[in-house]
N, CA, C and O atoms as CSV, one atom per row, in Angstrom:
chain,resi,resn,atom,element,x,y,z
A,1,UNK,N,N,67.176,183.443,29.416
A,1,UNK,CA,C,67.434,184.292,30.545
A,1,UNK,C,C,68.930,184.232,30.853
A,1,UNK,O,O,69.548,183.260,31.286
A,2,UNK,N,N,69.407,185.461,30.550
A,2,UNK,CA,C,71.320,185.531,31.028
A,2,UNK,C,C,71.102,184.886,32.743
A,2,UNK,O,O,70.328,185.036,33.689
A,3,UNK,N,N,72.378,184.073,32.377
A,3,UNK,CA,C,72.858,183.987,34.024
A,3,UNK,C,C,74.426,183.563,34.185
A,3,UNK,O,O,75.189,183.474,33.223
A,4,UNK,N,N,74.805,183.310,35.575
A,4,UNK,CA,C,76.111,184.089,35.503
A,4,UNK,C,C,76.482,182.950,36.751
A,4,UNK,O,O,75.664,183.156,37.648
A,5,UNK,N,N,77.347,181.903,37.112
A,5,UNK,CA,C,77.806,181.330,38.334
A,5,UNK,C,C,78.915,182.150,38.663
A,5,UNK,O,O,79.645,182.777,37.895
A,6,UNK,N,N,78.945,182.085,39.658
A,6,UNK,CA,C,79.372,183.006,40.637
A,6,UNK,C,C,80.920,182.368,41.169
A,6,UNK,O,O,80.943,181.707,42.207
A,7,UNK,N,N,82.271,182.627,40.340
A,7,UNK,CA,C,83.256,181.805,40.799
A,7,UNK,C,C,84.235,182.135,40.067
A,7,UNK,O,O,84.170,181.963,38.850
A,8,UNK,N,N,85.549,182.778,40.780
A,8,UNK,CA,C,86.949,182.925,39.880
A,8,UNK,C,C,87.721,182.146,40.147
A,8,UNK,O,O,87.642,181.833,41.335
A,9,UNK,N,N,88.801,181.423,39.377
A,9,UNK,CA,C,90.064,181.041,39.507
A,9,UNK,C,C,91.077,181.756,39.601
A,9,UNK,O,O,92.105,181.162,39.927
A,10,UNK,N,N,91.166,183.272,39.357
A,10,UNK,CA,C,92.056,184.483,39.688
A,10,UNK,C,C,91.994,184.599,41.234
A,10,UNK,O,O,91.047,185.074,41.861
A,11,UNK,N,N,93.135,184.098,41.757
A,11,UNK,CA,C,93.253,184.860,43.147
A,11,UNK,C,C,94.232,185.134,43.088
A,11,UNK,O,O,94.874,184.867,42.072
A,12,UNK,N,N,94.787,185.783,44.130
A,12,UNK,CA,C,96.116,186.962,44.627
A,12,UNK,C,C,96.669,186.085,46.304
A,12,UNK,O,O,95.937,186.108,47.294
A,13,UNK,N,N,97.838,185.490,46.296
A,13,UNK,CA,C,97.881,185.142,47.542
A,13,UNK,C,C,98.179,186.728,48.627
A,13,UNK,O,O,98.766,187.795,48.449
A,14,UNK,N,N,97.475,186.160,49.643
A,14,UNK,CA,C,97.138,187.398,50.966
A,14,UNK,C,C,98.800,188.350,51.000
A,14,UNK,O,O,98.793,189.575,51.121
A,15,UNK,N,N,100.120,187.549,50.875
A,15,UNK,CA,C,101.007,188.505,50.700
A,15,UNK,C,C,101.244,189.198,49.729
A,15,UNK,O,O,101.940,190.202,49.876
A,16,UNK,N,N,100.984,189.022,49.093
A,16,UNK,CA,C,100.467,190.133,47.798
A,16,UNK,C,C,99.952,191.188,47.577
A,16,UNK,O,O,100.338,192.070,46.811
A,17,UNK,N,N,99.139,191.163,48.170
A,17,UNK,CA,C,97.957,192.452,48.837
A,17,UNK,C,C,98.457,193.551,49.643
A,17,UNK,O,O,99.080,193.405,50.694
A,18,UNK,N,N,98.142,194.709,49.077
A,18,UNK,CA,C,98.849,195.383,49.921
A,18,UNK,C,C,98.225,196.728,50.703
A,18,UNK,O,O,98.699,197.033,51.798
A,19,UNK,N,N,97.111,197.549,50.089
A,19,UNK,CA,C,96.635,198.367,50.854
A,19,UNK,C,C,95.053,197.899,50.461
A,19,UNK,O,O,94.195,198.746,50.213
A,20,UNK,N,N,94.827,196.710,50.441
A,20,UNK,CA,C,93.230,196.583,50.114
A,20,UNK,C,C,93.011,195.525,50.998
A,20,UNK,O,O,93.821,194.712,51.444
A,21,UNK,N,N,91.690,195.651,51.214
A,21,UNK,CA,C,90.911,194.378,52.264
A,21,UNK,C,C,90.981,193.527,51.357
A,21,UNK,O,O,91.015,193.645,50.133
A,22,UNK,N,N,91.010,192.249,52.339
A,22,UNK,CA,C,91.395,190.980,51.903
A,22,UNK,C,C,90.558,190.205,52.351
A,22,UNK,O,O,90.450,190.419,53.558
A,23,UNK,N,N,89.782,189.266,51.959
A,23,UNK,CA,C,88.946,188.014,52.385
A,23,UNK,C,C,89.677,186.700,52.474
A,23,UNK,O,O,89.821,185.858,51.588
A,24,UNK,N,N,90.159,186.687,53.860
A,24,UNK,CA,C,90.652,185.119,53.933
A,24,UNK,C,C,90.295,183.740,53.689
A,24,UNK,O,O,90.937,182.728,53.408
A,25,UNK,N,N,88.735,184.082,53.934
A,25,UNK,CA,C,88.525,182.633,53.553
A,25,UNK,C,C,88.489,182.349,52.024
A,25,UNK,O,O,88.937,181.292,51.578
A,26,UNK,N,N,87.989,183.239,51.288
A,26,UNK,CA,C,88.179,183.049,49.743
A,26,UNK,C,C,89.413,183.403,49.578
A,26,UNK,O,O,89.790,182.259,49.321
A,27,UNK,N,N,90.302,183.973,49.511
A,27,UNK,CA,C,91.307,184.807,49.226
A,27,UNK,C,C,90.671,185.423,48.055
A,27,UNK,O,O,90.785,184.964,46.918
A,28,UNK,N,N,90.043,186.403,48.337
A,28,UNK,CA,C,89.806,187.876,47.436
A,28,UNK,C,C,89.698,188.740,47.679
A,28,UNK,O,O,88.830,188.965,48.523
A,29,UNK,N,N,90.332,189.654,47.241
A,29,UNK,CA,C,90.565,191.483,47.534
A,29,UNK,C,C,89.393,192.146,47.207
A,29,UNK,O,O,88.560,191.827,46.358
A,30,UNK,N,N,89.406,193.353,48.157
A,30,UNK,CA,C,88.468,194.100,47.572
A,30,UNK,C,C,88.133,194.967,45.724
A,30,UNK,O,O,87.242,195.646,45.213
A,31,UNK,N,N,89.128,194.533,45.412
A,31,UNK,CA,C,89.284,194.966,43.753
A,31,UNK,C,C,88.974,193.951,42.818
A,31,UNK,O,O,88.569,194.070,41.661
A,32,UNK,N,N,89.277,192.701,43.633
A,32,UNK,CA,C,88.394,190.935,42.829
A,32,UNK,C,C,87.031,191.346,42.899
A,32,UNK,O,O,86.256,191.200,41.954
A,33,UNK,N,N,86.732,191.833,43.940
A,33,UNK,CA,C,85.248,191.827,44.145
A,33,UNK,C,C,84.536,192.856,43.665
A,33,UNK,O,O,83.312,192.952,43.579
A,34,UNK,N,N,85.345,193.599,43.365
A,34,UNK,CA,C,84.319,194.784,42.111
A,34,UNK,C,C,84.549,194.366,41.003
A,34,UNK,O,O,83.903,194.869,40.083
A,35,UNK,N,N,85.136,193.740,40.821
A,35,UNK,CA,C,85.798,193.220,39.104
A,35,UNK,C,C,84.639,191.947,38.927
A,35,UNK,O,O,84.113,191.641,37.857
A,36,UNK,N,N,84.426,191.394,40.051
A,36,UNK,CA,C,82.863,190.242,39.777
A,36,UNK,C,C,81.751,190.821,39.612
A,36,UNK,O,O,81.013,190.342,38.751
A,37,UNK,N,N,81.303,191.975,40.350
A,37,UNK,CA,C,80.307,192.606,40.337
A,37,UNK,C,C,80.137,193.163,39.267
A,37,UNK,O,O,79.083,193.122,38.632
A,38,UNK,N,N,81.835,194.148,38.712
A,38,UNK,CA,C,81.591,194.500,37.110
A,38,UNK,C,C,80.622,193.344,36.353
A,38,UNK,O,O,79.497,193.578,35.912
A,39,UNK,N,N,81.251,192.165,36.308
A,39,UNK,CA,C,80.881,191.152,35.110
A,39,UNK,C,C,80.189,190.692,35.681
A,39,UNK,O,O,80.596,189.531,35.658
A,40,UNK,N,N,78.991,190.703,36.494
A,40,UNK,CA,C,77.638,190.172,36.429
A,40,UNK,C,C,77.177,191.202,35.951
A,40,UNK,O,O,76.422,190.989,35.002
A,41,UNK,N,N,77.379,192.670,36.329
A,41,UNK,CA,C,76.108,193.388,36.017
A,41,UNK,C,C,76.483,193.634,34.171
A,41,UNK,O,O,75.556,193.966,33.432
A,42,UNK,N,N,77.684,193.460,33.691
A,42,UNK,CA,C,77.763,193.823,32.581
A,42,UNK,C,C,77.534,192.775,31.769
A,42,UNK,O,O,77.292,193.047,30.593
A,43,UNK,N,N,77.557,191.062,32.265
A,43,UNK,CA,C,76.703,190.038,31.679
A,43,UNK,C,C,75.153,190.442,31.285
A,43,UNK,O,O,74.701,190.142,30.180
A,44,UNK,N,N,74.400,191.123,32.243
A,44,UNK,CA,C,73.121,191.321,32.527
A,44,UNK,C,C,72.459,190.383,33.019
A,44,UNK,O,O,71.255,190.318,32.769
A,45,UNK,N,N,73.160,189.306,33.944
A,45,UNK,CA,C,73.089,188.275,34.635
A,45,UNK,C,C,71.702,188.309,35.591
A,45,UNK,O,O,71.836,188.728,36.741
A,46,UNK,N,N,70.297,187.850,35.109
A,46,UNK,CA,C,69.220,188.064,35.972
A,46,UNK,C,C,69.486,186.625,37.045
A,46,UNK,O,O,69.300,186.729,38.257
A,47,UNK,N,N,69.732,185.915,36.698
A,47,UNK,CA,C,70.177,184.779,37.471
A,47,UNK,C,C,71.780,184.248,38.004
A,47,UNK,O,O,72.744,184.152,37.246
A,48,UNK,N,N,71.794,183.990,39.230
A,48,UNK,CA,C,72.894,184.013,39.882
A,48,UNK,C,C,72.849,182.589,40.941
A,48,UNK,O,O,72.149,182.501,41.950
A,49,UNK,N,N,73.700,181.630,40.461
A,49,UNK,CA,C,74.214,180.558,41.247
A,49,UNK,C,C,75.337,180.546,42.083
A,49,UNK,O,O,76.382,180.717,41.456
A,50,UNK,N,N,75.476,180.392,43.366
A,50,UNK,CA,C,75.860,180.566,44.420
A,50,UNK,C,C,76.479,179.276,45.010
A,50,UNK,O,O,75.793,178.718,45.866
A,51,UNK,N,N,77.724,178.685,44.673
A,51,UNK,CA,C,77.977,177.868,45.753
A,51,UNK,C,C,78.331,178.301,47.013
A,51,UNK,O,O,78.996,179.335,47.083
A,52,UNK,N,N,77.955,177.593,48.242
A,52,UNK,CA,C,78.187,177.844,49.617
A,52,UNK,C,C,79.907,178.260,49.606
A,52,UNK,O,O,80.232,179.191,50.342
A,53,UNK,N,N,80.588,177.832,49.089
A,53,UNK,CA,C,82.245,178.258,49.317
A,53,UNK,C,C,81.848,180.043,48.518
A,53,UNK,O,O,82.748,180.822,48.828
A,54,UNK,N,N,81.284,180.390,48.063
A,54,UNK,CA,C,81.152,181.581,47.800
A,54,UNK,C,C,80.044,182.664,48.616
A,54,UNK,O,O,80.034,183.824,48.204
A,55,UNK,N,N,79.355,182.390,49.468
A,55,UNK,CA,C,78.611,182.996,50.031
A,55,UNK,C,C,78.944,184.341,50.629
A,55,UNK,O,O,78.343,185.402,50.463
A,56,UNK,N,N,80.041,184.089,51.373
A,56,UNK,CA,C,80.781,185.703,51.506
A,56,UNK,C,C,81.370,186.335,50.252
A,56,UNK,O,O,82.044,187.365,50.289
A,57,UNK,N,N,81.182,185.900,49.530
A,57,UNK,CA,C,82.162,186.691,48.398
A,57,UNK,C,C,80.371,187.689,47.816
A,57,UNK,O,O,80.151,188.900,47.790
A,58,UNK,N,N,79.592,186.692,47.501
A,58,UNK,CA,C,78.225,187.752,46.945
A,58,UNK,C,C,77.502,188.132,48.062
A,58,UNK,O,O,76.646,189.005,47.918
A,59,UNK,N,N,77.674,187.676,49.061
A,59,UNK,CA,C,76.809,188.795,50.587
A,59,UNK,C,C,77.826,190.011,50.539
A,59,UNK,O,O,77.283,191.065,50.871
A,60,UNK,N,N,79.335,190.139,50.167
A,60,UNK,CA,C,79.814,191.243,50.193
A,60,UNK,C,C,79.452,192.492,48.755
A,60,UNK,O,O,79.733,193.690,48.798
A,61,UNK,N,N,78.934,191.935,47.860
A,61,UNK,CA,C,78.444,192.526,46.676
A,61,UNK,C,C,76.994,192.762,46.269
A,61,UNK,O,O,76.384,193.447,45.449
A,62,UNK,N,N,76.631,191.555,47.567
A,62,UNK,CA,C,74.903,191.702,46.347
A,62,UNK,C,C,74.066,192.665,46.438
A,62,UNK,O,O,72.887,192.433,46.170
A,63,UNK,N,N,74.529,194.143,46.889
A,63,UNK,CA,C,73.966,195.423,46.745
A,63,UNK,C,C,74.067,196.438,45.684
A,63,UNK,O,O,73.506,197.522,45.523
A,64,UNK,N,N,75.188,195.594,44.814
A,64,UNK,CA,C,76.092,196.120,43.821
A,64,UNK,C,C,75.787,195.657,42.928
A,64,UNK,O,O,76.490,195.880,41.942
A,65,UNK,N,N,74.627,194.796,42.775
A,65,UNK,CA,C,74.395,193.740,41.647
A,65,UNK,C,C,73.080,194.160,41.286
A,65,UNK,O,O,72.036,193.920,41.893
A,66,UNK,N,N,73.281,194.983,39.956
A,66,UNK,CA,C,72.099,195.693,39.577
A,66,UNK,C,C,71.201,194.348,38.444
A,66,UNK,O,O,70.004,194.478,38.698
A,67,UNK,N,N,71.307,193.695,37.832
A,67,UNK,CA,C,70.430,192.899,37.032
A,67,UNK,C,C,69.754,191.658,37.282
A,67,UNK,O,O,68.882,191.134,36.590
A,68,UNK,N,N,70.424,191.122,38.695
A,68,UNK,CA,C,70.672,189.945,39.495
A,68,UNK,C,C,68.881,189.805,39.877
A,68,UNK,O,O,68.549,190.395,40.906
A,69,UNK,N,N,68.263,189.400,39.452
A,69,UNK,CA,C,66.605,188.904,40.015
A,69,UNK,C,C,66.152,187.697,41.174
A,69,UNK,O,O,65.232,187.654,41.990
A,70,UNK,N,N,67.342,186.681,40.804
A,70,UNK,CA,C,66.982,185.400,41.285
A,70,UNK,C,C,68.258,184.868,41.868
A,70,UNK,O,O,69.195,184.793,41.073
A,71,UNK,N,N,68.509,184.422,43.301
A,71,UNK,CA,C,69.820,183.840,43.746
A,71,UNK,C,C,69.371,182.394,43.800
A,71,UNK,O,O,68.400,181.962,44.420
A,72,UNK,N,N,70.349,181.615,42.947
A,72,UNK,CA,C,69.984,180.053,43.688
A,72,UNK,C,C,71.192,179.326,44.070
A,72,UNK,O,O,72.036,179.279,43.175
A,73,UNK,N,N,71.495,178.744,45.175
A,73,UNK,CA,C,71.754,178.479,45.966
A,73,UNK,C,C,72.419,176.922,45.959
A,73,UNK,O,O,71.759,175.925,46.251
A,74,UNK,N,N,73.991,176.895,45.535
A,74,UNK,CA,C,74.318,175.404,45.033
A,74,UNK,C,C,74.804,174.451,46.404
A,74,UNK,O,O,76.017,174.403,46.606
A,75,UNK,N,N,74.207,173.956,47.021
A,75,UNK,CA,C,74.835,173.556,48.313
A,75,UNK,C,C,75.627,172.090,47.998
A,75,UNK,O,O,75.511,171.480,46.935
A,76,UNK,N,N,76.721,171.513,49.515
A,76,UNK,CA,C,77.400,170.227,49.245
A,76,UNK,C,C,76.885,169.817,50.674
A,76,UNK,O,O,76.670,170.523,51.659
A,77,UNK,N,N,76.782,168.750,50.529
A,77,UNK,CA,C,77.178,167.816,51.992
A,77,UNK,C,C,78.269,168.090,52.609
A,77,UNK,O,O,79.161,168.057,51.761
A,78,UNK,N,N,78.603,168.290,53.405
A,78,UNK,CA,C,79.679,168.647,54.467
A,78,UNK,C,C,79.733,170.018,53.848
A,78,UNK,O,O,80.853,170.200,54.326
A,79,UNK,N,N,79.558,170.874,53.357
A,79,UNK,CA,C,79.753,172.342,53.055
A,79,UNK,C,C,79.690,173.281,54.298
A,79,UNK,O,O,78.815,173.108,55.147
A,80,UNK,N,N,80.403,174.047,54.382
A,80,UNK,CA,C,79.835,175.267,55.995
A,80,UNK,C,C,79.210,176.506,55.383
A,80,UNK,O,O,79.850,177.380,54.800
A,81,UNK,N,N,78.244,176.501,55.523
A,81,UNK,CA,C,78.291,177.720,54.726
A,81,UNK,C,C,78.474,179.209,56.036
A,81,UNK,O,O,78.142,178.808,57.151
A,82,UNK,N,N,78.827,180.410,56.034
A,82,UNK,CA,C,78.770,181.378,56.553
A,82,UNK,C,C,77.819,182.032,56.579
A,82,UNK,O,O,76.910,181.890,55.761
A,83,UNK,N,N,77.804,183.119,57.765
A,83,UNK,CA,C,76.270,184.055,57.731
A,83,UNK,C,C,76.329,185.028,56.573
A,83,UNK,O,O,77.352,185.469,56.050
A,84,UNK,N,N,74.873,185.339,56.202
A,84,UNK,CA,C,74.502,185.777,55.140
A,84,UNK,C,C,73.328,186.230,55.068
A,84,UNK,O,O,72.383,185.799,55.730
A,85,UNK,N,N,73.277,187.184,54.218
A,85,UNK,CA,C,71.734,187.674,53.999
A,85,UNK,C,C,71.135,188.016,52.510
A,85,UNK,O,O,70.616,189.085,52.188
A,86,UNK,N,N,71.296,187.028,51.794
A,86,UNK,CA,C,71.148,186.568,50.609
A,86,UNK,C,C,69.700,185.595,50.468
A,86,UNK,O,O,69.543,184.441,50.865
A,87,UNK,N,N,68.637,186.567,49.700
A,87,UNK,CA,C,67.328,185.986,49.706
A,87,UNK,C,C,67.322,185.305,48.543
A,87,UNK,O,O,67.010,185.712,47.424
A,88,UNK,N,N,67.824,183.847,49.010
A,88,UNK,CA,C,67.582,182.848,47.669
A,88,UNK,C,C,66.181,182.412,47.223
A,88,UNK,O,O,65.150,182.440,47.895
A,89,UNK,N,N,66.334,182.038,46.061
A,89,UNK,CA,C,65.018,181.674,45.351
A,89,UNK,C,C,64.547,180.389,46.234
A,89,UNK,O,O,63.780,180.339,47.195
A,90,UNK,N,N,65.382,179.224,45.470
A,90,UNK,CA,C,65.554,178.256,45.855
A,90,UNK,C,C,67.185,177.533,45.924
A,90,UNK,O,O,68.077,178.250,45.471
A,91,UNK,N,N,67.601,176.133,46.478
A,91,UNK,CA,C,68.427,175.679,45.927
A,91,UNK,C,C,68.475,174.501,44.805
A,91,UNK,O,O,67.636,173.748,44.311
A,92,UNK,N,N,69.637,174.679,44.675
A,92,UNK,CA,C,69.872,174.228,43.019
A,92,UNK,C,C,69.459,172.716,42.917
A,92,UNK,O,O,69.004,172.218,41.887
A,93,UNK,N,N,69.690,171.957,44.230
A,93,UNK,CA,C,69.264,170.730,43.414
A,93,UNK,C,C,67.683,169.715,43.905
A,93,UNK,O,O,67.345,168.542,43.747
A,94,UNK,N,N,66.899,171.234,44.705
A,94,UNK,CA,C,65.771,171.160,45.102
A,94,UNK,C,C,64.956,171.455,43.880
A,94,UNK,O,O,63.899,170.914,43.558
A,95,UNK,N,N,65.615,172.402,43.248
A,95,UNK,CA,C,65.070,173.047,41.650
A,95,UNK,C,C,65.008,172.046,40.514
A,95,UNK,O,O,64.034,172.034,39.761
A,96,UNK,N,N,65.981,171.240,40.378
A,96,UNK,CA,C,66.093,169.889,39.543
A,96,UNK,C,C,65.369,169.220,39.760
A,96,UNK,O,O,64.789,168.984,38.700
A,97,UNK,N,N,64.885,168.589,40.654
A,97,UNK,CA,C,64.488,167.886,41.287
A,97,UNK,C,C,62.556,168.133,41.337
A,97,UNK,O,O,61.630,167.322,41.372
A,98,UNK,N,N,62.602,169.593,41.318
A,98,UNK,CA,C,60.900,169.983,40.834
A,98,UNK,C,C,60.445,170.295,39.637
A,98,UNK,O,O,59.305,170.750,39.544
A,99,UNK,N,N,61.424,170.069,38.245
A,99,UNK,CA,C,61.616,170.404,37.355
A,99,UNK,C,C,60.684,169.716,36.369
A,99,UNK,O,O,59.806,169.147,37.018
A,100,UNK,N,N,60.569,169.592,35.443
A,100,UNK,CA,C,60.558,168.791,34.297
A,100,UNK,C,C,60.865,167.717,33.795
A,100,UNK,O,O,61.329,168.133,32.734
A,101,UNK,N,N,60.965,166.590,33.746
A,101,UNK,CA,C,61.959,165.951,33.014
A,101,UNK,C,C,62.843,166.333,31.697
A,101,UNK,O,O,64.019,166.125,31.396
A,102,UNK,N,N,61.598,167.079,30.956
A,102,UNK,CA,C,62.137,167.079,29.691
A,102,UNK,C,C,62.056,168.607,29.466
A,102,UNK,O,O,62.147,169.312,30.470
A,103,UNK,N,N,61.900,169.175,28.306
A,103,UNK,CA,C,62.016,170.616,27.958
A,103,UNK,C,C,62.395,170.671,26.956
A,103,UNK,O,O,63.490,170.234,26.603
A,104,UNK,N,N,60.973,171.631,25.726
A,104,UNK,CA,C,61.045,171.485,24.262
A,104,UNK,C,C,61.426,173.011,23.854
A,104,UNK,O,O,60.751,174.036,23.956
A,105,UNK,N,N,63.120,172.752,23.213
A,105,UNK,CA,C,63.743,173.865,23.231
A,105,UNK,C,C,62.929,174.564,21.949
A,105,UNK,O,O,62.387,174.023,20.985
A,106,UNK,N,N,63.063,176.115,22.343
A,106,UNK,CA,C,62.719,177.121,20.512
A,106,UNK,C,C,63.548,176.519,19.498
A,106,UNK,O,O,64.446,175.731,19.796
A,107,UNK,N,N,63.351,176.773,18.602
A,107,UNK,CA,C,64.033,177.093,17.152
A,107,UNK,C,C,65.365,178.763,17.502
A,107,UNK,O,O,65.081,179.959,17.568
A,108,UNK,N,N,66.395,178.236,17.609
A,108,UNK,CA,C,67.440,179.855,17.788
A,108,UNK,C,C,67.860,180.293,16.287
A,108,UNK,O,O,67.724,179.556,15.310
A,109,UNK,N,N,68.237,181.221,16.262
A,109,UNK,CA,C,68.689,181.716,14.928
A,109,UNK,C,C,70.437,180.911,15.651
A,109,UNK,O,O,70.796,180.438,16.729
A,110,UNK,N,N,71.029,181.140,14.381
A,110,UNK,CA,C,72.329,180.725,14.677
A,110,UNK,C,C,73.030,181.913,14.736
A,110,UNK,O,O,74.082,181.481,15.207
A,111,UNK,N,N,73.154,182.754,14.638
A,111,UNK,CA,C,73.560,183.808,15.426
A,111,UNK,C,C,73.569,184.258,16.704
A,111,UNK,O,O,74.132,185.271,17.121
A,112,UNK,N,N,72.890,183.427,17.345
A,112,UNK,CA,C,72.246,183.733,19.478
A,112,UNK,C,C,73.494,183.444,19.498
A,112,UNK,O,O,74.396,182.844,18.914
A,113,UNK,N,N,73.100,184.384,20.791
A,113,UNK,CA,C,74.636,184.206,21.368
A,113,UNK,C,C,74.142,183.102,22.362
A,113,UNK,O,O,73.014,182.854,22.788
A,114,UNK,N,N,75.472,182.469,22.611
A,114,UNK,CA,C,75.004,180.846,23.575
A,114,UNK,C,C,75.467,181.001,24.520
A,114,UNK,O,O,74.933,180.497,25.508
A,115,UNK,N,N,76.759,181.823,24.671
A,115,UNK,CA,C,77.671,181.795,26.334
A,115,UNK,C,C,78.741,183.152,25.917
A,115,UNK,O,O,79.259,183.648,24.917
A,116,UNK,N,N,78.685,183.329,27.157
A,116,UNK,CA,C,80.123,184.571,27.216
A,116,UNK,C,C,80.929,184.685,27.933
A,116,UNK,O,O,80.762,185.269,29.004
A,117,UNK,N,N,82.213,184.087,27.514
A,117,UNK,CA,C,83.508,184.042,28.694
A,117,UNK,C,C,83.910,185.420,28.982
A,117,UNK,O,O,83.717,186.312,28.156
A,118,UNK,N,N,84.438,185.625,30.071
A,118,UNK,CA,C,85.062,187.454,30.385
A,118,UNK,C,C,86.673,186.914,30.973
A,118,UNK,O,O,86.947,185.994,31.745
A,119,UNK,N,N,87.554,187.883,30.269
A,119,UNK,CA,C,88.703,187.799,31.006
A,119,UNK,C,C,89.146,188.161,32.186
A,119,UNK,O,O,88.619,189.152,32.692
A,120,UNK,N,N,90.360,187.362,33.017
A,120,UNK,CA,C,90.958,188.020,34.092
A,120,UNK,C,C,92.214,188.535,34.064
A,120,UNK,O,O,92.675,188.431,32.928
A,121,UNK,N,N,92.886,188.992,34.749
A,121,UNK,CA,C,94.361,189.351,34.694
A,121,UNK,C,C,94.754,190.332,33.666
A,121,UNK,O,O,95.938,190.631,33.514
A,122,UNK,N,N,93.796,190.852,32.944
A,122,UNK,CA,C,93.972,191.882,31.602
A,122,UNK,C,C,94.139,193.186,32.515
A,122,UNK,O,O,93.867,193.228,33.715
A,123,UNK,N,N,94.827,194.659,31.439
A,123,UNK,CA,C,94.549,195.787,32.033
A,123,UNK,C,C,92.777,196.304,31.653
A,123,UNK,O,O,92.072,196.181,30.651
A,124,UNK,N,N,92.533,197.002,33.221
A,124,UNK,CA,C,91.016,197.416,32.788
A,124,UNK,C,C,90.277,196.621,33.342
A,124,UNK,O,O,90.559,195.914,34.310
A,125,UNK,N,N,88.871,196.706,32.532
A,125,UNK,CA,C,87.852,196.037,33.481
A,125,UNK,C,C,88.362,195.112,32.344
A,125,UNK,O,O,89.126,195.285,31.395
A,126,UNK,N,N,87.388,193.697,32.973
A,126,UNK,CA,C,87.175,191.991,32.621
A,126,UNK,C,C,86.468,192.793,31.342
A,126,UNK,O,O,85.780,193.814,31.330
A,127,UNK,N,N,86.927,191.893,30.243
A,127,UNK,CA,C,86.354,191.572,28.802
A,127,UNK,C,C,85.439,190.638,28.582
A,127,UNK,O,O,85.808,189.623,29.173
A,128,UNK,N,N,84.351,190.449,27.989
A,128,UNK,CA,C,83.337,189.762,27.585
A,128,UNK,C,C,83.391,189.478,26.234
A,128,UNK,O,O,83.125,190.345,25.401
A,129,UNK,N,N,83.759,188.177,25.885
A,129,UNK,CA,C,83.280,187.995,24.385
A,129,UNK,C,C,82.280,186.513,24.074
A,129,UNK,O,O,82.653,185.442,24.553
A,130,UNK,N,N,81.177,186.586,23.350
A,130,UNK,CA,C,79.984,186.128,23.109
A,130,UNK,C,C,80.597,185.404,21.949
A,130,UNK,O,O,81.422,185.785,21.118
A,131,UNK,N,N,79.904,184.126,22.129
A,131,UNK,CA,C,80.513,182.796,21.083
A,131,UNK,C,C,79.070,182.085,20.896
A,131,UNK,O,O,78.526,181.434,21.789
A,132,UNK,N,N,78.441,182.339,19.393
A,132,UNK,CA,C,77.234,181.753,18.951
A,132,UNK,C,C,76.946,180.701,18.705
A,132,UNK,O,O,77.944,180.025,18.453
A,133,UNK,N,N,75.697,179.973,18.617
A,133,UNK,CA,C,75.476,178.641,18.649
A,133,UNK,C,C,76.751,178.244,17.372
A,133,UNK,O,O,77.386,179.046,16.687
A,134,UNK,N,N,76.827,176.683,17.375
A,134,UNK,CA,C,77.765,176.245,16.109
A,134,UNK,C,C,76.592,176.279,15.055
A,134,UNK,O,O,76.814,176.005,13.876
């Protein structure tokens, strides 16, 4: 099942910005935030992890997030999280915690794709390239 955590290291400091809304507490523009939304929905990301420092960033998108099935929910101790209206599954380490211990993986062809990094700072939308098992 594709899934996708929810988190850039591309930001723009606030003077920088110049005719677009700006999110102070993340520092992200409204053009970061279609550029995330691009690359979940173009991951095909049915699953979506959420740390609390990101909660406004996907309550401002998650209408925009066409493949997204399942939000789960990475919380910290001392974390704040903000208001939101994001119907999580569960959180993440309530989910561990009801899990399995163990888990008997398929047989993959070596060709699966295993993970897909997407670029930032390029012209255009974010790039996706798929890197197969070794």
């Amino acid at each position: 099942m594709p899934f996708a955590s929810c988190c850039t290291g591309n930001t723009v400091p606030a003077n920088r910005i110049r005719a677009k809304k700006y999110d102070e507490r993340r520092g992200i523009a409204d053009g970061q935030r279609a550029e995330i939304a691009y690359t979940i929905n173009h991951a095909g990301a049915e699953v979506l992890f959420v740390h609390t420092d990101f909660l406004s960033v996907v309550e401002a998108i998650k209408d925009q997030l066409e493949t997204v099935r399942t939000f789960v929910w990475i919380d910290e101790p001392g974390s704040e999280a903000c208001a939101h209206t994001i119907a999580f599954t569960t959180e993440y380490e309530a989910m561990l915690a009801a899990s399995a211990t163990s888990y008997d993986f398929p047989d993959f062809d070596e060709n699966t794709r295993a993970t897909t990094f997407y670029t930032t700072g390029t012209t255009g939308l974010p790039k996706g390239a798929g890197i197969a098992l070794p």
